[in-house]
PyMOL CGO cylinders between C-alpha atoms (Angstrom):
from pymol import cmd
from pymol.cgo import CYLINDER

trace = [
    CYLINDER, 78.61, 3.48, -5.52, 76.11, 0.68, -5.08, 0.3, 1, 1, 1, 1, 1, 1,
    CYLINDER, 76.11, 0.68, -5.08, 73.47, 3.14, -7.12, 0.3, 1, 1, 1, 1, 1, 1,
    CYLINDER, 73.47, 3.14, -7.12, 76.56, 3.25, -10.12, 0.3, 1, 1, 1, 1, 1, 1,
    CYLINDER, 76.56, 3.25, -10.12, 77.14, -0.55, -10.23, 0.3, 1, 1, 1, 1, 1, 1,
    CYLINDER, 77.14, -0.55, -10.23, 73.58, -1.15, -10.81, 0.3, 1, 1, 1, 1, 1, 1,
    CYLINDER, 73.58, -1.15, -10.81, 72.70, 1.70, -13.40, 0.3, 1, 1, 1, 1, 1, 1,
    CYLINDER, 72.70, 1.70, -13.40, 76.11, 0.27, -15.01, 0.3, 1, 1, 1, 1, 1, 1,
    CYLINDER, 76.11, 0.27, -15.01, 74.74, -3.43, -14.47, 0.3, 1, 1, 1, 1, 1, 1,
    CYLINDER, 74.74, -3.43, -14.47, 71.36, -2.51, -15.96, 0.3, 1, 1, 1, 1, 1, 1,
    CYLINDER, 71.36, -2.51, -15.96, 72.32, -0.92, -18.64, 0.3, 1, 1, 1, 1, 1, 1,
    CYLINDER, 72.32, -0.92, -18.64, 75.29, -3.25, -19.97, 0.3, 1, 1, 1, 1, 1, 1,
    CYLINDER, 75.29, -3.25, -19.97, 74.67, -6.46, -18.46, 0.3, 1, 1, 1, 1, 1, 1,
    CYLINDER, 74.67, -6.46, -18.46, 78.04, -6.87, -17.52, 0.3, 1, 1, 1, 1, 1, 1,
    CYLINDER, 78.04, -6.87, -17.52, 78.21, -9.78, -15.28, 0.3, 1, 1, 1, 1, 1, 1,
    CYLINDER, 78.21, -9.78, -15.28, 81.55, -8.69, -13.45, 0.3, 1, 1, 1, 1, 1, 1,
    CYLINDER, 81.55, -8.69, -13.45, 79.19, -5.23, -12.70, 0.3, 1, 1, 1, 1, 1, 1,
    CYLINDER, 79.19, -5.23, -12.70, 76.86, -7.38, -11.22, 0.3, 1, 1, 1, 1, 1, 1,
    CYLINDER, 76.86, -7.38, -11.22, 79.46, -9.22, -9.07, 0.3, 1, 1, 1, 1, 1, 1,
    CYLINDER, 79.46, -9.22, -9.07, 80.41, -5.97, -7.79, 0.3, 1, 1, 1, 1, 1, 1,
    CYLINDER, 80.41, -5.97, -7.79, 77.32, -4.64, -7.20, 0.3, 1, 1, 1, 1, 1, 1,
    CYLINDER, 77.32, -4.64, -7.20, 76.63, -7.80, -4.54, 0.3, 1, 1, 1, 1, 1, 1,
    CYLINDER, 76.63, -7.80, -4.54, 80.16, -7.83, -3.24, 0.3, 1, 1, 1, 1, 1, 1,
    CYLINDER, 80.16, -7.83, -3.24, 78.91, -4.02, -2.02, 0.3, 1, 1, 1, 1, 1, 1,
    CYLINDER, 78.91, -4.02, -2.02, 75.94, -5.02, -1.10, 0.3, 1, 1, 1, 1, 1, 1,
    CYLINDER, 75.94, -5.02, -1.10, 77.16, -7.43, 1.13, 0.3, 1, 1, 1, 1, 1, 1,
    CYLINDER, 77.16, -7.43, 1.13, 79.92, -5.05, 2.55, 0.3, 1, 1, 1, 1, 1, 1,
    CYLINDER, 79.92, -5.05, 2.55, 82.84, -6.69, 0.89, 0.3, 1, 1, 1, 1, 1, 1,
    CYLINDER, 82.84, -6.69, 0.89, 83.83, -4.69, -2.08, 0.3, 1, 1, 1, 1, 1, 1,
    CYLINDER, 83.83, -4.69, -2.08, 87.47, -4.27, -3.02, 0.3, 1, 1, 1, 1, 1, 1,
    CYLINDER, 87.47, -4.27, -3.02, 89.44, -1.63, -1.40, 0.3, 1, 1, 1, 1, 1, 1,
    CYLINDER, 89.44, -1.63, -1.40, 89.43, 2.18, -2.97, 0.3, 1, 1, 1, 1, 1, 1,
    CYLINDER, 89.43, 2.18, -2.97, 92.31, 1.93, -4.60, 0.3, 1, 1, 1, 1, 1, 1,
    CYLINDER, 92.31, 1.93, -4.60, 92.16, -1.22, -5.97, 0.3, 1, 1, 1, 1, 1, 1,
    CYLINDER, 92.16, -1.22, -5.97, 88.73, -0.47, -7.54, 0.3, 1, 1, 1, 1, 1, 1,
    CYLINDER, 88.73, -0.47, -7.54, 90.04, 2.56, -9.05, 0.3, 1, 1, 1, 1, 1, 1,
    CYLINDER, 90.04, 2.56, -9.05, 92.98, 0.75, -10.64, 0.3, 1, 1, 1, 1, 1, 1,
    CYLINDER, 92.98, 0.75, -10.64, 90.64, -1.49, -11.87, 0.3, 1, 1, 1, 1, 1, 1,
    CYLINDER, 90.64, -1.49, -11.87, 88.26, 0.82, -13.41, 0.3, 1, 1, 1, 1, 1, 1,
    CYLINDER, 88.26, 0.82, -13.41, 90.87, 2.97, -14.89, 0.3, 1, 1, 1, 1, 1, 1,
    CYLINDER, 90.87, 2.97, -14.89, 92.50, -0.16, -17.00, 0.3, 1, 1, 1, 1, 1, 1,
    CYLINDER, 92.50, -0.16, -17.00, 91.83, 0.30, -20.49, 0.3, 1, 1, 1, 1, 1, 1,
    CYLINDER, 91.83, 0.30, -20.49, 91.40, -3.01, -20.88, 0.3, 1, 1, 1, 1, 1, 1,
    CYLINDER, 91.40, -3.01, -20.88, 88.21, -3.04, -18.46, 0.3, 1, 1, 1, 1, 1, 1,
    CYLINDER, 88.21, -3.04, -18.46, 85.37, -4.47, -20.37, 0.3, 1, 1, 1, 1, 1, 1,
    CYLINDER, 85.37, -4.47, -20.37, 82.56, -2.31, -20.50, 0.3, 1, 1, 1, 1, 1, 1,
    CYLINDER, 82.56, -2.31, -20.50, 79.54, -3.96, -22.77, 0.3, 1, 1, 1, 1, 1, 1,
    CYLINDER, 79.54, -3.96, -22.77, 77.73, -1.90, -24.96, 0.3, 1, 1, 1, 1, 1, 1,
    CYLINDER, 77.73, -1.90, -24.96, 79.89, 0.78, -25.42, 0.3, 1, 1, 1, 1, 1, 1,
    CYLINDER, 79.89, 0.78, -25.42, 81.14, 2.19, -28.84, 0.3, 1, 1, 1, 1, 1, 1,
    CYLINDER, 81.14, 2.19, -28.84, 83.27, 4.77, -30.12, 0.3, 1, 1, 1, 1, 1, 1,
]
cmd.load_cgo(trace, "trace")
């Protein structure tokens, strides 16, 4: 996961991906679940990406 955030960080720039990234790092990322629910919002802002 921590090799996902960064690609994702690296690739975007997405400042909340970065947040994540260190909140694993450090050992205190969000529980499963909640970081799937959070991921899987549509609303979850993704930079770079078009349709």
């Amino acid at each position: 996961m921590l090799d996902f955030t960064w690609k994702v960080f690296s690739e975007t720039g997405s400042v909340e991906m970065y947040l994540l990234y260190k909140e694993i790092e450090q050992g205190r990322s969000y529980p499963p679940f909640e970081q799937e629910q959070q991921l899987a919002d549509p609303d979850f802002p993704v930079a770079g990406v078009t349709n």
